[in-house]
C-alpha positions as CSV (number, residue, x, y, z in Angstrom):
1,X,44.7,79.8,100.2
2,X,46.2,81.6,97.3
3,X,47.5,80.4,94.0
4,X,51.5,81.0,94.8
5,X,50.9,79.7,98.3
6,X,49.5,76.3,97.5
7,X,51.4,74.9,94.7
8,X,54.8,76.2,97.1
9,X,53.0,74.2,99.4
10,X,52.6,71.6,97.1
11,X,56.1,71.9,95.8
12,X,56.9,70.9,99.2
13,X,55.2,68.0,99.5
14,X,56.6,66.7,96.1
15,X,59.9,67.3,97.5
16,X,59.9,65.8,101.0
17,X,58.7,62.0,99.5
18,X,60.6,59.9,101.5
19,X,63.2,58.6,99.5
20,X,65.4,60.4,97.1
21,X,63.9,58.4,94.0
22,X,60.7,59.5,94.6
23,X,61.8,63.2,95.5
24,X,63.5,63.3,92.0
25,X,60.8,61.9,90.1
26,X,57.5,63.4,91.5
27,X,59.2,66.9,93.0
28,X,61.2,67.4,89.5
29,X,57.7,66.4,87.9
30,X,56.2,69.3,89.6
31,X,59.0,71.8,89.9
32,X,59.0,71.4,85.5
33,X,55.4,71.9,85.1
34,X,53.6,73.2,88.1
35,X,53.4,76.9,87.2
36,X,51.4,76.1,84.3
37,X,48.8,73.6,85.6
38,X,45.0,74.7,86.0
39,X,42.8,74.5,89.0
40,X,42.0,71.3,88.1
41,X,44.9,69.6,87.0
42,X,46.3,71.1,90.6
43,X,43.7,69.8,92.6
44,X,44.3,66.0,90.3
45,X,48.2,66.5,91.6
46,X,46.7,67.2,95.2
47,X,45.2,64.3,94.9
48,X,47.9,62.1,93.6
49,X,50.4,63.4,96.8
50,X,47.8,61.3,98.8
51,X,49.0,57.9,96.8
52,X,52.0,55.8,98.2
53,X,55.4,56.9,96.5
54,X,56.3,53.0,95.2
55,X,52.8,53.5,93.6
56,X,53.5,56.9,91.9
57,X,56.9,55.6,90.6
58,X,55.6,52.2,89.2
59,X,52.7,54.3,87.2
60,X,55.4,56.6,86.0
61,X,57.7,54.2,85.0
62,X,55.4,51.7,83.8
63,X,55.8,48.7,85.7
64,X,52.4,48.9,86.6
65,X,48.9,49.7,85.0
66,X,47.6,53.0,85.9
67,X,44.3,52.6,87.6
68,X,41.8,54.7,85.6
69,X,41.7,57.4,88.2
70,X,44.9,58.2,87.4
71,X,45.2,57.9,83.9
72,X,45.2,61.4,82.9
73,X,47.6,63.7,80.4
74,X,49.4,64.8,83.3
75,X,50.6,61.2,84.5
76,X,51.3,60.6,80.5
77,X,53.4,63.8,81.4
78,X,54.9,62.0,84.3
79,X,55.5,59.0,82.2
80,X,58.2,60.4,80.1
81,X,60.4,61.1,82.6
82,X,62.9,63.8,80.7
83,X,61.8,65.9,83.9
84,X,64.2,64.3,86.3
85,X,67.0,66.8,87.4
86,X,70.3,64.2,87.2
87,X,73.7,65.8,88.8
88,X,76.4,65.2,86.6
């Protein structure tokens, strides 16, 4: 599949979580830095959308350890949180 294709694709799957925490976090994590990812930090991101949300969210917010799979830059990225859109 093409470049533009996949990561709307996997804009999409960010987005559509299952709960509106983890749509915030991990779909405004993606929708901030996506368009700049290589093929490999794209396929690691691929990857990650396989993990449970309540995992994601407790290795982003630090709650708990990251297994080493998943200790990358990108999820020291995700770890700073200043990504998350907030409605005022």
């Amino acid at each position: 599949m093409d470049h533009a294709t996949r990561l709307k694709r996997l804009r999409f799957r960010a987005w559509h979580r299952g709960t509106k925490e983890a749509d915030l976090m991990i779909g405004g994590f993606c929708n901030t830095n996506c368009d700049s990812w290589t093929e490999e930090q794209i396929v690691w991101f691929e990857a990650l959308m396989e993990e449970q949300d309540v995992d994601i969210m407790a290795w982003a917010i630090g709650t708990q350890p990251i297994p080493p799979r998943w200790d990358t830059p990108l999820m020291q990225a995700m770890r700073s949180i200043d990504y998350v859109p907030i409605a005022k």
